[in-house]
RODO-2510 file (C-alpha; in nm, 4 decimals, decimal comma):
residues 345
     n   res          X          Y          Z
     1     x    -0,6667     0,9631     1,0023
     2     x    -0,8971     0,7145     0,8671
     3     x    -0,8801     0,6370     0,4744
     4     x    -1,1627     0,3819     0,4422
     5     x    -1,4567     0,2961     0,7397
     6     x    -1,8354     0,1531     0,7698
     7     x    -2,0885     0,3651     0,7959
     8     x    -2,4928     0,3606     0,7821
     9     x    -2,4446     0,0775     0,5793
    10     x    -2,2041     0,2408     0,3206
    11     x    -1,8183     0,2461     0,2986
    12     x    -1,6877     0,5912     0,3413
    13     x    -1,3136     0,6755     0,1806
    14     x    -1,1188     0,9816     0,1994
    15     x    -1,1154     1,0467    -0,1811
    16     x    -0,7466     1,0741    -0,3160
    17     x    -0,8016     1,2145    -0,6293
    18     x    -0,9058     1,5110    -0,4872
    19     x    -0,5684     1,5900    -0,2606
    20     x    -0,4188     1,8353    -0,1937
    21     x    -0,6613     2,0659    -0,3156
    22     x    -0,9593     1,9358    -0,1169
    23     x    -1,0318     1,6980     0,1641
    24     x    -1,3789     1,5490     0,0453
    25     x    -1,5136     1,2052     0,1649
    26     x    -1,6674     0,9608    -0,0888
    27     x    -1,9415     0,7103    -0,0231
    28     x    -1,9924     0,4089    -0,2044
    29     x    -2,3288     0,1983    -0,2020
    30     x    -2,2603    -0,0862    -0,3918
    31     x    -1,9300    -0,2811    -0,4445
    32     x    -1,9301    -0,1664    -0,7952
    33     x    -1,9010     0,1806    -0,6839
    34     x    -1,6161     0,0117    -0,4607
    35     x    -1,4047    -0,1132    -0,7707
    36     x    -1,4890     0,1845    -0,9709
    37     x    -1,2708     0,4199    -0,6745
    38     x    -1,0394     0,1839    -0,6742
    39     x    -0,9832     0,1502    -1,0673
    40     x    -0,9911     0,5751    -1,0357
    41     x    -0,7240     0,5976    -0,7703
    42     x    -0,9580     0,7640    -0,5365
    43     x    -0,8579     0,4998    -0,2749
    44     x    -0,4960     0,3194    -0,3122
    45     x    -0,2318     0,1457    -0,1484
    46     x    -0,2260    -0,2103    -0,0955
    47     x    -0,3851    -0,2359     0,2160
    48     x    -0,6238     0,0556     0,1763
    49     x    -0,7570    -0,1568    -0,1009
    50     x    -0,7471    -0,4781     0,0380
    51     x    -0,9993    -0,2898     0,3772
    52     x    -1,2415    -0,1518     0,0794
    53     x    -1,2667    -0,4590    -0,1375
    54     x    -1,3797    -0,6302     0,2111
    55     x    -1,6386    -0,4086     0,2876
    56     x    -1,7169    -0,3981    -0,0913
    57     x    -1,7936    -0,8197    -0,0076
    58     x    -1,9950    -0,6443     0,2566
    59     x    -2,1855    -0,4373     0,0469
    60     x    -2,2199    -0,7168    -0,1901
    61     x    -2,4121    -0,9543     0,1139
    62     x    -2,6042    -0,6328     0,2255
    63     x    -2,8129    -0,6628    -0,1020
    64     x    -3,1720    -0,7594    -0,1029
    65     x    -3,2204    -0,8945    -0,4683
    66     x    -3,1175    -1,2380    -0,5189
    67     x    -2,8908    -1,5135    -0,3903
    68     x    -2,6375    -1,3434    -0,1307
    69     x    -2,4009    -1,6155    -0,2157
    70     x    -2,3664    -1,5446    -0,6173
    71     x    -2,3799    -1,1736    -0,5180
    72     x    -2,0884    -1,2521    -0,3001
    73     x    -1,9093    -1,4249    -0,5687
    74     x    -1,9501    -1,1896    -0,8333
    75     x    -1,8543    -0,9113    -0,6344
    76     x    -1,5216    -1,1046    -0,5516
    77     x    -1,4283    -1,1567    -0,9289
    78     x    -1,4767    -0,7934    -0,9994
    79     x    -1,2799    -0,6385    -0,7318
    80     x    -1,0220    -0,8717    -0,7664
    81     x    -0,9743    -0,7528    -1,1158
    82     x    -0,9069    -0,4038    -1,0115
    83     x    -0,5417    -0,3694    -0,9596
    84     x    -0,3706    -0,6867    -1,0086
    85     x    -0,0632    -0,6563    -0,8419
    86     x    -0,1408    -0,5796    -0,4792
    87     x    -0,1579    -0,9284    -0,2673
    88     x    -0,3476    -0,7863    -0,0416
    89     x    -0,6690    -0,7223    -0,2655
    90     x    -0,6161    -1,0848    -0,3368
    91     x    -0,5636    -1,1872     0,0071
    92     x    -0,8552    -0,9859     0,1734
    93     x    -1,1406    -1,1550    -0,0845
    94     x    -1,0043    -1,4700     0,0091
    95     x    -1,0087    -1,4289     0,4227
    96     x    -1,3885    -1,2868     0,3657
    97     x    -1,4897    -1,6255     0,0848
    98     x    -1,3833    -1,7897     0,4062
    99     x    -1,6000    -1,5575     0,6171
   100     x    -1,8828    -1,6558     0,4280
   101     x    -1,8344    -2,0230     0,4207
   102     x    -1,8767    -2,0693     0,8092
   103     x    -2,1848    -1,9602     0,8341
   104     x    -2,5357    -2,0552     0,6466
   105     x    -2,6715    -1,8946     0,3777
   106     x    -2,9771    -1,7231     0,5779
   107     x    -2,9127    -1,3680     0,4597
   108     x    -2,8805    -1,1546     0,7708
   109     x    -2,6035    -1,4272     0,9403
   110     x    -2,4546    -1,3912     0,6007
   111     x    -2,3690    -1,0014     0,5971
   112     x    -2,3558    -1,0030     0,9791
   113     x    -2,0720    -1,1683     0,9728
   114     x    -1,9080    -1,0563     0,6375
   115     x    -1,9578    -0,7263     0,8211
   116     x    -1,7702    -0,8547     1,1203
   117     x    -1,4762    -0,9376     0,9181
   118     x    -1,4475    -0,6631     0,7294
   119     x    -1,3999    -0,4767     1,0149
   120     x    -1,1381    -0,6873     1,1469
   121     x    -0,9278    -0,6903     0,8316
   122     x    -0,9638    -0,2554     0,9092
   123     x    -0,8378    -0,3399     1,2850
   124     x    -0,5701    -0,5468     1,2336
   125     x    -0,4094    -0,3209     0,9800
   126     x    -0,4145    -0,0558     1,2004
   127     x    -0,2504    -0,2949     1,4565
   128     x    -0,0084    -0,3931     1,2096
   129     x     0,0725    -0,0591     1,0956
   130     x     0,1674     0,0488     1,4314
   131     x     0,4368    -0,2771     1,5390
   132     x     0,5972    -0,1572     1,2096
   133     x     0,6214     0,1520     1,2922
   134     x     0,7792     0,0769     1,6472
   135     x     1,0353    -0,1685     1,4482
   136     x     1,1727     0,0380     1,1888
   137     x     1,1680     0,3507     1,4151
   138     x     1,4047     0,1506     1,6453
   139     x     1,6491     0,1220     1,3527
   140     x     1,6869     0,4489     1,3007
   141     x     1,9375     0,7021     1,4098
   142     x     1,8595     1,0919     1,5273
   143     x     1,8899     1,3305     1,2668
   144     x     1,9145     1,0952     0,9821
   145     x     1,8151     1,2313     0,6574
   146     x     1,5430     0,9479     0,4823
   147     x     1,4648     0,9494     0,1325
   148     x     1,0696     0,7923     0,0792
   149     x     0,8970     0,7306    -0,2840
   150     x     0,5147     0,7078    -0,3422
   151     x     0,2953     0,7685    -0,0536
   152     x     0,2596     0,5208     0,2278
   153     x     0,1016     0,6897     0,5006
   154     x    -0,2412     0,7067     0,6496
   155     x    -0,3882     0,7701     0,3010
   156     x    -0,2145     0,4000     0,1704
   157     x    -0,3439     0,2085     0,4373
   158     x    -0,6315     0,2493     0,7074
   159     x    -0,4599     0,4430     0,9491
   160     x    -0,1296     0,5009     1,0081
   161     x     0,0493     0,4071     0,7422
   162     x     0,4291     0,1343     0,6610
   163     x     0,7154     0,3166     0,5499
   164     x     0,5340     0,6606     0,6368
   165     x     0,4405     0,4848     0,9899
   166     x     0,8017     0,4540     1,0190
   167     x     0,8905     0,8016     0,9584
   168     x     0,6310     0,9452     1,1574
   169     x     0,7163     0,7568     1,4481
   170     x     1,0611     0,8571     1,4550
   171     x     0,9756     1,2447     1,4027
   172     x     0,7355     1,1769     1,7715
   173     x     1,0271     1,0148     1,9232
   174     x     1,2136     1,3054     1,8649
   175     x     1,4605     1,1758     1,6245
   176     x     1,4973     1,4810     1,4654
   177     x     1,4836     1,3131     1,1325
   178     x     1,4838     1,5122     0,7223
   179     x     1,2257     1,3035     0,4899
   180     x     1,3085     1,3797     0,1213
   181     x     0,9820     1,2381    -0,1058
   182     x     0,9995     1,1270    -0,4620
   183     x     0,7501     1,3196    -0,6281
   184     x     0,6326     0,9724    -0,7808
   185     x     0,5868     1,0488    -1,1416
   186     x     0,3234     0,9835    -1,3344
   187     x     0,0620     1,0459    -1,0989
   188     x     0,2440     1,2021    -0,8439
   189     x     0,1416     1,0492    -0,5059
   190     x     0,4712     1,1637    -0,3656
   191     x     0,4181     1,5780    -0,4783
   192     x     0,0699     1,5384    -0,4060
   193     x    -0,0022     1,3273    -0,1011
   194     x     0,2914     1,2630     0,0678
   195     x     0,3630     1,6346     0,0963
   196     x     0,0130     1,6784     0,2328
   197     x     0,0686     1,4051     0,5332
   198     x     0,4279     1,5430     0,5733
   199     x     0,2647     1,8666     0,6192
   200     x    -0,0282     1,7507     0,8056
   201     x     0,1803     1,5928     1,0736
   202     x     0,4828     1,8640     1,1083
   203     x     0,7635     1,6382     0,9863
   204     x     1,0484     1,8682     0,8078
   205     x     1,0326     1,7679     0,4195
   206     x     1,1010     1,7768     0,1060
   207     x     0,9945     1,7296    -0,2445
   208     x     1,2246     1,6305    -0,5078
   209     x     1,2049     1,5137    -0,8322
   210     x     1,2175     1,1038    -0,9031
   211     x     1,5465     1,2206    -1,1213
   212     x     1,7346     1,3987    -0,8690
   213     x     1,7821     1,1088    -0,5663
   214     x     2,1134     0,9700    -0,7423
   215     x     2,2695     1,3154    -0,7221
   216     x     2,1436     1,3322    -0,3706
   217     x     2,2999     1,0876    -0,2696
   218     x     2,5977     1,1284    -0,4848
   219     x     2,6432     1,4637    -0,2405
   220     x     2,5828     1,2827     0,0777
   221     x     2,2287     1,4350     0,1188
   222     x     2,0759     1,0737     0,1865
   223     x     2,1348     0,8471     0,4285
   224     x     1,9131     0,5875     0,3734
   225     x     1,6101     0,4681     0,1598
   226     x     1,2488     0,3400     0,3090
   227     x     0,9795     0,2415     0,0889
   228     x     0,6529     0,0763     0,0997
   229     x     0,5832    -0,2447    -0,0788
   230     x     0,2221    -0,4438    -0,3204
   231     x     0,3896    -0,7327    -0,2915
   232     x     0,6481    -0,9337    -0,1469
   233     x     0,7649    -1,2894    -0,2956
   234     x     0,9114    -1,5732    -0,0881
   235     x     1,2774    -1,5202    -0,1791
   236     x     1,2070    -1,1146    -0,0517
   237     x     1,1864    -1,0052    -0,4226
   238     x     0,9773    -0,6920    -0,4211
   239     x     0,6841    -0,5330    -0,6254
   240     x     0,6240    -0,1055    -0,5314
   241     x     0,5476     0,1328    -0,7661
   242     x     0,7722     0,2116    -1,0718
   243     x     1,0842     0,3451    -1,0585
   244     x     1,1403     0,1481    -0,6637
   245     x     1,4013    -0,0677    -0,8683
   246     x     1,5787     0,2510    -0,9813
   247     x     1,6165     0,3789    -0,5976
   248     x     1,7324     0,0562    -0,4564
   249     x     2,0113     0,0401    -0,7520
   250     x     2,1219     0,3468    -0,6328
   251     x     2,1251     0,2868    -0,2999
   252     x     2,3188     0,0171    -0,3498
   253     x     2,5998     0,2128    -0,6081
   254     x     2,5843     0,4483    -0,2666
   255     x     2,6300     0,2187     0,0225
   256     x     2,2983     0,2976     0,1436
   257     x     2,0835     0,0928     0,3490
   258     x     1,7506     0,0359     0,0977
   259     x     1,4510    -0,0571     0,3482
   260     x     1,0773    -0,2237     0,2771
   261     x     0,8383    -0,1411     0,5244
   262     x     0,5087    -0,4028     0,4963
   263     x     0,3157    -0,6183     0,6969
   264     x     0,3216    -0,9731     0,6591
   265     x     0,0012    -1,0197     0,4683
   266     x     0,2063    -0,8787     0,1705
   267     x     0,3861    -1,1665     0,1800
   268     x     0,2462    -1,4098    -0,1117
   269     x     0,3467    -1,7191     0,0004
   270     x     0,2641    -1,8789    -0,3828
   271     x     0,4927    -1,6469    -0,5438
   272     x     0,8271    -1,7817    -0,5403
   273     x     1,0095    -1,4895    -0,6644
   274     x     0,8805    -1,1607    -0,8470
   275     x     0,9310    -1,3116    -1,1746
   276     x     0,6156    -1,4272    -1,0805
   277     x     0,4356    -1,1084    -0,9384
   278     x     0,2221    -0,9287    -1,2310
   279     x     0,2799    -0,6084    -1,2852
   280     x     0,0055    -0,3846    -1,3432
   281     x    -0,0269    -0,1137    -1,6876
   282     x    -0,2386     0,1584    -1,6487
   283     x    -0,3726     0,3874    -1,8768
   284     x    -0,1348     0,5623    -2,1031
   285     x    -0,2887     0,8963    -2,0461
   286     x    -0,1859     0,9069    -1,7182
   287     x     0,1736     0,9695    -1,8623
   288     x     0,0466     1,2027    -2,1712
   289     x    -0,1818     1,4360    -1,9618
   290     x    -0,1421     1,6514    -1,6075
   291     x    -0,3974     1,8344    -1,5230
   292     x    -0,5997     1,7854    -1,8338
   293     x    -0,3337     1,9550    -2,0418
   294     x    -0,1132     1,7319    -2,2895
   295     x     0,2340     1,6499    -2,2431
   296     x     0,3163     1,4148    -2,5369
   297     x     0,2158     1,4798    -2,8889
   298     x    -0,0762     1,3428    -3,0024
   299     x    -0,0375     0,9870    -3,1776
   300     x     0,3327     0,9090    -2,9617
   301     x     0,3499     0,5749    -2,8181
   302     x     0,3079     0,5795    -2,4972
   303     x     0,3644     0,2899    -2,1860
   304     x     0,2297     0,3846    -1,8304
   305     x     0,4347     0,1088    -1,6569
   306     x     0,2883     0,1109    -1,2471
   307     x     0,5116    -0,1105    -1,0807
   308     x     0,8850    -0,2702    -1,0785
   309     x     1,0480    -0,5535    -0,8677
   310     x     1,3142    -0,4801    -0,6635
   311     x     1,5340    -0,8087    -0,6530
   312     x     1,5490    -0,9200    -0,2575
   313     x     1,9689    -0,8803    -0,2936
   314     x     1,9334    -0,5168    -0,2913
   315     x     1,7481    -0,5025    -0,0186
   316     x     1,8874    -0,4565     0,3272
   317     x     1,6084    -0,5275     0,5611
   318     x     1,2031    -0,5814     0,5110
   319     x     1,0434    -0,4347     0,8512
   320     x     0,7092    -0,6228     0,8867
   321     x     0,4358    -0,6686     1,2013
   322     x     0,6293    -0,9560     1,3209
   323     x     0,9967    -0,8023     1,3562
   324     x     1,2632    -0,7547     1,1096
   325     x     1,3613    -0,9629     0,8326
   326     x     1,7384    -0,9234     0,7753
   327     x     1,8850    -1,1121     0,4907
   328     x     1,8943    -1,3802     0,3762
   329     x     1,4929    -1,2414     0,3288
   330     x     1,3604    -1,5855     0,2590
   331     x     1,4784    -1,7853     0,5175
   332     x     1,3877    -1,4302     0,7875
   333     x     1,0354    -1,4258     0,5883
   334     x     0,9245    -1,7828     0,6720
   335     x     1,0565    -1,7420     1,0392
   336     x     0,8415    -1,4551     1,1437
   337     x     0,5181    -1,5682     0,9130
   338     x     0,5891    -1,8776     1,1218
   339     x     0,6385    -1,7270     1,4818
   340     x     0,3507    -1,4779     1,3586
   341     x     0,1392    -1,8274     1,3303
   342     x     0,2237    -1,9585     1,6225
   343     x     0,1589    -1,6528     1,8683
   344     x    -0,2164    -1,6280     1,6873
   345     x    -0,1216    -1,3852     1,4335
***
């Protein structure tokens, strides 16, 4: 299942906000109308967004009015100020500025090849996606019940999905295995998307609420936890989605192997632990509304808080594209970005 792709000169996502009630596609003609699904959650996950904000740069050298090159550029500050804590918005722009600056400014050459590399970004995170998949499913024992938070399946990423790659890889080698998803409060990716892949794909799950996976454990329901990851820091520090921190803590108070599951263009080399990651605040009614109907009284206080870091000691293993990283993280990190560099990755 593809989640973002080129087409007729327009970029085509599955639109999110729609799921589960409807599968409807959205097209997007201009890179504004690129940032403006991402800003909506109609297409999310780190690399999900880091494939549309390249072919958003695409869009943006596709235009006939003007200079391609300031087109380019202002296109590039305003997606990057989407979401400001996935590296891999960040680290997209920055391969296709590259792009752009080896060939000449004749317009045609220009898009041609922002084009071009747009579509690799798309191709090698389906690549990616699927070595992670093969790693982590290696790692993982038949009939083993896995507890998942947020969605990071097909609908995350291009194709395929990380932690959700991992699962359903498993369930096709016939590992027999239980998923139990976080239903990923306040917008509930978990309830709403997960389910629908879990579903789609035939993989025996579960919903539960974010509040219930301590006393799951507690009962010996769980026996171990993979999530997805926005960003990872040198040192292996973590940033997912809110309420990540809370799962590995528990984990840990359980004796339960806590497991990242991203490629290694998460890794943000400049970050030297996730003191320095920002983490991003969305809009408050997010919390205070579901459905259009209010939760919280008017005039409360409220803080729509969208990601945590997970410190890199509670953390038993970070399964990237190159192999995985066993701790200590940041010394495993550096050797498989390095071996990744020096086989062409």
């Amino acid at each position: 299942m593809r989640t973002v792709w080129w087409e007729a000169g327009t970029v085509r996502l599955l639109d999110q906000t729609r799921l589960p009630d409807e599968v409807a596609v959205r097209t997007c003609r201009s890179w504004e109308e690129v940032a403006q699904a991402i800003k909506e959650l109609a297409v999310r996950g780190a690399l999900a967004i880091g494939a549309a904000a390249s072919y958003g740069l695409a869009l943006a050298a596709a235009e006939e009015r003007g200079d391609p090159r300031a087109s380019i550029r202002r296109a590039a500050e305003g997606l990057a100020a989407t979401r400001p804590t996935a590296v891999n918005l960040r680290w997209a722009l920055e391969r296709m500025a590259a792009a752009a600056e080896r060939v000449g400014a004749e317009p045609a050459a220009l898009a041609g090849a922002l084009l071009r590399e747009a579509e690799a970004i798309a191709d090698e995170d389906v690549r990616a996606n699927q070595a992670i998949a093969e790693f982590g499913a290696a790692t993982i024992a038949a009939g083993e019940r896995i507890l998942t938070y947020c969605n990071t399946g097909s609908l995350a990423t291009v194709e395929i999905g990380t932690a959700y790659g991992i699962l359903r890889r498993a369930h096709e080698q016939g590992k027999g295995i239980e998923v139990l998803a976080c239903e990923t409060r306040p917008v509930l990716q978990g309830a709403r998307l997960t389910a629908w892949e879990l579903q789609r794909d035939g993989i025996p799950g579960t919903i539960i609420t974010d509040n219930a996976a301590g006393s799951l454990m507690a009962q010996g329901a769980v026996d171990r936890v993979i999530v997805g990851a926005d960003r990872v820091a040198r040192n292996g520090d973590v940033a997912n989605k809110i309420g990540t921190y809370t799962l590995a803590v528990l984990a840990r108070a359980h004796e339960l192997p806590f497991v990242v599951a991203a490629p290694l263009s998460t890794l943000d080399r400049r970050a030297a632990s996730g003191a320095e990651i920002p983490l991003e605040e969305r809009d408050p009614a997010e919390v205070a509304l579901i459905g259009g109907r209010r939760l919280v009284p008017a005039g409360v206080r409220v803080r729509n808080i969208a990601f945590d870091v997970t410190p890199h000691h509670l953390i038993s293993a970070i399964v990237t594209d190159a192999g995985v990283a066993t701790p200590p993280l940041e010394r495993a990190l550096a050797a498989l970005a390095s071996a990744s560099v020096a086989g062409g990755g």
